[in-house]
N, CA, C and O of each residue as an XYZ file, in Angstrom:
376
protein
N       0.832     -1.187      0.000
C       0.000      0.000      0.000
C       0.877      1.252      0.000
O       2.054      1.171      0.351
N       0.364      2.335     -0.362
C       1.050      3.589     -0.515
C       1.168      4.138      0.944
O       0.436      3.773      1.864
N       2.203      5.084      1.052
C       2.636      5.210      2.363
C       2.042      6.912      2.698
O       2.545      7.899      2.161
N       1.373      6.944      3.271
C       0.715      8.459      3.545
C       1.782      9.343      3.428
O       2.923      9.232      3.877
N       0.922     10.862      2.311
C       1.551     11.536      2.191
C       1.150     12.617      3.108
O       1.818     13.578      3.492
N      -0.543     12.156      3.500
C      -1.028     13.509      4.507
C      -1.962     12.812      5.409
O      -1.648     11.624      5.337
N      -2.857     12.938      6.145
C      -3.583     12.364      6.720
C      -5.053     12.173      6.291
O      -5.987     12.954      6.111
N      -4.882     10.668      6.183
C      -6.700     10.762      5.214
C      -7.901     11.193      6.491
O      -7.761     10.789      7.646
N      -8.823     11.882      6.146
C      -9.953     12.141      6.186
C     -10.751     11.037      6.949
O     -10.429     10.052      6.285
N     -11.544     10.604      7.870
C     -12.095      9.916      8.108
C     -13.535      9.504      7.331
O     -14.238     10.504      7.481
N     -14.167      8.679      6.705
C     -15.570      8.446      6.178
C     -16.440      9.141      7.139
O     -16.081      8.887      8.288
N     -17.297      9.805      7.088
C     -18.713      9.905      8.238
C     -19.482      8.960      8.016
O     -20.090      8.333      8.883
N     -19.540      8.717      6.482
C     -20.948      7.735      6.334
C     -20.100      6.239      7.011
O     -20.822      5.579      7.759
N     -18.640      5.684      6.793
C     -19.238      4.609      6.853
C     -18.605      4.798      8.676
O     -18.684      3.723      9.271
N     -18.103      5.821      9.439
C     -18.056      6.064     10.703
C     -19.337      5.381     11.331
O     -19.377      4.416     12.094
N     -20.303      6.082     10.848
C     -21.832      6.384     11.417
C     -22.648      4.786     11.170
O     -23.179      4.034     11.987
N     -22.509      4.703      9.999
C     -22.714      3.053      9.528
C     -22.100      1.896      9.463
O     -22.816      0.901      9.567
N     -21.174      1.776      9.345
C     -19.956      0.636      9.338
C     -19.951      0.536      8.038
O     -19.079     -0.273      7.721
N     -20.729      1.142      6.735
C     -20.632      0.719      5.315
C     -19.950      1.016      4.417
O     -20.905      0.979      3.640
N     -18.900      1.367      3.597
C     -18.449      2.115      3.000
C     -19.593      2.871      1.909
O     -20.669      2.521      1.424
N     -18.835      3.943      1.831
C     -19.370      5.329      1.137
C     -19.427      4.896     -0.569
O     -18.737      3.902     -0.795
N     -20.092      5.441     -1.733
C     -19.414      5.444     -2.995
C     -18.107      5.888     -3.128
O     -17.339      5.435     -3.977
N     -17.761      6.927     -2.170
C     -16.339      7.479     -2.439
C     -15.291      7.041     -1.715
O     -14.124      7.429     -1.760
N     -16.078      5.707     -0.642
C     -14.555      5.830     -0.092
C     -13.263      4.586     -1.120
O     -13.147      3.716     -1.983
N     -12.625      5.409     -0.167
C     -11.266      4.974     -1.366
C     -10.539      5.771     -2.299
O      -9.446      5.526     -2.810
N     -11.238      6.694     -2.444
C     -10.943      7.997     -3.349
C      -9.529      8.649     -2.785
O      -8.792      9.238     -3.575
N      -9.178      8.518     -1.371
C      -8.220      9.588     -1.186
C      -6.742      8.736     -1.274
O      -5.682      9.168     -1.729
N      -7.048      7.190     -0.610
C      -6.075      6.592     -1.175
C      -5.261      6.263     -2.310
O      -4.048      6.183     -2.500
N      -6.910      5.995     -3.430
C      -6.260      6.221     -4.516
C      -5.450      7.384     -5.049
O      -4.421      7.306     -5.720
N      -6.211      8.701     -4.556
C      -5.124      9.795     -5.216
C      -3.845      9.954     -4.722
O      -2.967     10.636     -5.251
N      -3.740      9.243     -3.584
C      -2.254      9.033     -2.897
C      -1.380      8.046     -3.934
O      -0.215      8.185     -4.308
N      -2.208      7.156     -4.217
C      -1.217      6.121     -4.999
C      -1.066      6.522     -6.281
O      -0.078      6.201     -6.941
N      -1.966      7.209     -6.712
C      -1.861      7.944     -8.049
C      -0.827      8.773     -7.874
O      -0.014      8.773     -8.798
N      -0.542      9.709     -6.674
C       0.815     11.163     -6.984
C       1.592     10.214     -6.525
O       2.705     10.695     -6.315
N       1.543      9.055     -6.257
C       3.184      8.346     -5.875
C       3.788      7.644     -7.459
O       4.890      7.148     -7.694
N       2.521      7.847     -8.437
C       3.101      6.957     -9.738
C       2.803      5.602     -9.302
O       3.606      4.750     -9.684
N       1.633      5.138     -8.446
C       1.134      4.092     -8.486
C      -0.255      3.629     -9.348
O      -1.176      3.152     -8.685
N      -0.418      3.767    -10.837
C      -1.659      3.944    -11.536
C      -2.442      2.479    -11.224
O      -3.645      2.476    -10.966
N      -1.490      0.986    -11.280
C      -2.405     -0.012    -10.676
C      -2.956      0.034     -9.218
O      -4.063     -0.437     -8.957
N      -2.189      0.590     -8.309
C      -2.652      0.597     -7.280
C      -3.826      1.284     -6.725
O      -4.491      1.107     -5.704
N      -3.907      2.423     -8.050
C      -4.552      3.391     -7.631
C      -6.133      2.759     -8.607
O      -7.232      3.141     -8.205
N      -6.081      2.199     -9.337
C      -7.187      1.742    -10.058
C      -7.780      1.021     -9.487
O      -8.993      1.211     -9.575
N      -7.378     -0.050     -8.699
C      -7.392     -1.576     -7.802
C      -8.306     -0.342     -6.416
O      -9.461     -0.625     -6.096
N      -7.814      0.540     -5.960
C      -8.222      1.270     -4.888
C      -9.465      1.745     -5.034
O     -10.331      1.339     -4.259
N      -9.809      2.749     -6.113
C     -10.988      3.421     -6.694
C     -10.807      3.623     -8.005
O     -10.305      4.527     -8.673
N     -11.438      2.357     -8.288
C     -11.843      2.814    -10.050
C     -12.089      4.187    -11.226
O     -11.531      4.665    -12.213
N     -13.155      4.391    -10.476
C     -13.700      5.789    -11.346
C     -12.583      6.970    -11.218
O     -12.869      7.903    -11.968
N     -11.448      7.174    -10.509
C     -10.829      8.146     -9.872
C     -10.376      8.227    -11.486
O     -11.130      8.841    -12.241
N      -9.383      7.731    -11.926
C      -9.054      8.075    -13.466
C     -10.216      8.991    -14.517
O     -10.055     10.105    -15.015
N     -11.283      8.152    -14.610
C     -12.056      8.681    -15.470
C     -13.029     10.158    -14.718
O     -13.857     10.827    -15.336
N     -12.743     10.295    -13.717
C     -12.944     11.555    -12.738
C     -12.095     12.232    -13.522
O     -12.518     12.807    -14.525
N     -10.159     12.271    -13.012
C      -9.561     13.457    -13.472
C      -9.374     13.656    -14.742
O      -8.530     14.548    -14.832
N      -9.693     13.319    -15.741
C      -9.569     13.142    -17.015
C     -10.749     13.885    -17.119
O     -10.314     14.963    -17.523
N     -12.619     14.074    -16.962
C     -13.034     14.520    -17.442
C     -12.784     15.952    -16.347
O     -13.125     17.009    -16.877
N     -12.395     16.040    -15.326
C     -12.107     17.609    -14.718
C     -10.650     18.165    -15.487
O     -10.406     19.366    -15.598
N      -9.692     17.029    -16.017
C      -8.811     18.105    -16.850
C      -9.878     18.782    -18.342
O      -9.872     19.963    -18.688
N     -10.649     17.744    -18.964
C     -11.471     18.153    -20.345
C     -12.079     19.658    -19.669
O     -11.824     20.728    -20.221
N     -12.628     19.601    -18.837
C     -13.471     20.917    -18.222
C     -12.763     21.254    -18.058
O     -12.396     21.491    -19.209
N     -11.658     21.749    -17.174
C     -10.486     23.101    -17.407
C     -10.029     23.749    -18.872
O      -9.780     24.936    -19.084
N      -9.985     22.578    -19.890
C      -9.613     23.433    -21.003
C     -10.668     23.537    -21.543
O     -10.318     24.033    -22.614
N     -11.721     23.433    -21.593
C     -13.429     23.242    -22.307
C     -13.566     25.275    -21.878
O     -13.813     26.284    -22.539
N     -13.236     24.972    -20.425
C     -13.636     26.146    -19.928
C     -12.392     28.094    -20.648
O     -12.631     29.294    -20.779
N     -11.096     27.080    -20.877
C     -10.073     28.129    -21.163
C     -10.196     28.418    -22.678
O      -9.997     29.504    -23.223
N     -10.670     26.902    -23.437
C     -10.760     27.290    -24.964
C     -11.861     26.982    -25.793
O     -11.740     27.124    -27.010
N     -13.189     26.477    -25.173
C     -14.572     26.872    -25.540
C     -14.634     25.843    -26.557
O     -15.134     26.206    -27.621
N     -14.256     24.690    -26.478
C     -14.140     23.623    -27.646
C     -16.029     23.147    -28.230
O     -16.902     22.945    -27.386
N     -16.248     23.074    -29.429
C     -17.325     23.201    -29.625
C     -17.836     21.810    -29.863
O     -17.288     20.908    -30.496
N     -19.168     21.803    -29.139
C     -20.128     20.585    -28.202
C     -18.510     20.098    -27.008
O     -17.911     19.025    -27.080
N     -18.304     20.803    -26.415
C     -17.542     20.181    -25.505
C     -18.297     20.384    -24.040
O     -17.819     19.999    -22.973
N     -19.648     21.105    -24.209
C     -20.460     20.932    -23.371
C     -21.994     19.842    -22.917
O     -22.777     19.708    -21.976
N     -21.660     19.092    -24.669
C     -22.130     17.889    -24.528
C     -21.239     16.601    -24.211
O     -21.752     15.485    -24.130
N     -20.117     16.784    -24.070
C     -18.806     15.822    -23.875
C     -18.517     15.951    -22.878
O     -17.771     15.051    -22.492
N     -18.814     16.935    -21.926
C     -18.708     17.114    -19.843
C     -20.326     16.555    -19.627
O     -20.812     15.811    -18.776
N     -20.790     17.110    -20.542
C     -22.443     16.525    -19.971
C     -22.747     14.767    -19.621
O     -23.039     14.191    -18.574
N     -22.528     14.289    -20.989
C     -22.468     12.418    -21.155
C     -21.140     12.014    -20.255
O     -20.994     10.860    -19.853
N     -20.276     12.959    -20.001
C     -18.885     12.433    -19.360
C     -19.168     12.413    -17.601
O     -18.663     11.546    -16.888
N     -19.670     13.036    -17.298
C     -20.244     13.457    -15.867
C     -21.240     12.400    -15.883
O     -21.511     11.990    -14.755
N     -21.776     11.921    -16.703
C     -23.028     11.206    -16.625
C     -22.286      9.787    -16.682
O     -22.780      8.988    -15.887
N     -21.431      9.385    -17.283
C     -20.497      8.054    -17.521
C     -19.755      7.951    -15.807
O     -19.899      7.069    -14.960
N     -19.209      8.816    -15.776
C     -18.125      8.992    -14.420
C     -19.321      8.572    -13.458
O     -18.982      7.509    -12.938
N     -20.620      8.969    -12.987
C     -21.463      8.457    -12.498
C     -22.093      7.303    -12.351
O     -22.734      6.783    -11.437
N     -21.757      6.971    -13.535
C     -22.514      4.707    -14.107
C     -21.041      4.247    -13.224
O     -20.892      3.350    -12.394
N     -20.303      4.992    -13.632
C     -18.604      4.120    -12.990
C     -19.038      4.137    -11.670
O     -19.496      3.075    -11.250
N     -19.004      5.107    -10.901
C     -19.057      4.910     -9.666
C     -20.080      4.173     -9.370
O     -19.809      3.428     -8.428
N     -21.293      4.033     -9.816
C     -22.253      2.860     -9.327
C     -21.776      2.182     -9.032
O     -21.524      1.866     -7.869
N     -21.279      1.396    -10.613
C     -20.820      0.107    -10.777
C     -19.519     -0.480     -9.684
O     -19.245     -1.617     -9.300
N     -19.027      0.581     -9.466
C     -17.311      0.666     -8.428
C     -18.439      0.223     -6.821
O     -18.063     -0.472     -5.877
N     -19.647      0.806     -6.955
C     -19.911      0.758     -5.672
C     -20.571     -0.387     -5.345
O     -20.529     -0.749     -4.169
N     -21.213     -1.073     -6.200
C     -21.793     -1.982     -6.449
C     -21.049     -3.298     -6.572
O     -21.637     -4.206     -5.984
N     -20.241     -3.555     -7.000
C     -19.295     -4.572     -7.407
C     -18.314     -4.612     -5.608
O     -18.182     -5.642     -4.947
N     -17.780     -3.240     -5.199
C     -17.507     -3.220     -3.876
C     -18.346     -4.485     -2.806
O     -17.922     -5.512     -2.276
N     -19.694     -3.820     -2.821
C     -20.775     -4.472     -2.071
C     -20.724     -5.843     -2.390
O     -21.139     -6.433     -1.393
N     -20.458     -6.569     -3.180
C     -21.195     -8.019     -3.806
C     -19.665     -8.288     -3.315
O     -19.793     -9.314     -2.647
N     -18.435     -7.965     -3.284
C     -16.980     -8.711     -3.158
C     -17.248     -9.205     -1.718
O     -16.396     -9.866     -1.124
């Protein structure tokens, strides 16, 4: 496992519940991701890739106005969403 670079965050939801969250896992992975761990970090939280990929498309969507690139954050936000189901879902059934 990746070796903390800061101190993760505690869950509330699954504090409060014992369940994990859709997101948890998210911070580890981005830990293993800035260490240059991309399997580790995929294996951790799936959707996290296809997250920063469509928030880099929206930074330049937003700097250079690429045209229908507001239907390509729209279906992309909407995909990044089926992922995390599925991440959360597949979690649950393991």
């Amino acid at each position: 496992m990746a070796a903390e670079l800061w101190p993760m965050l505690p869950c509330a939801f699954k504090t409060f519940t014992g369940h994990e969250c859709p997101g948890c896992g998210i911070q580890r992975a981005f830990q293993a991701l800035v260490q240059g761990n991309l399997q580790e970090s995929i294996q951790l939280y799936p959707p996290l890739i296809p997250m920063l990929l469509l928030l880099l498309f929206t930074a330049f969507h937003l700097r250079f106005r690429f045209a229908g690139g507001h239907r390509i954050i729209l279906w992309g936000y909407i995909g990044v969403m089926v992922c995390i189901a599925i991440s959360y879902l597949w979690k649950q059934w393991m």
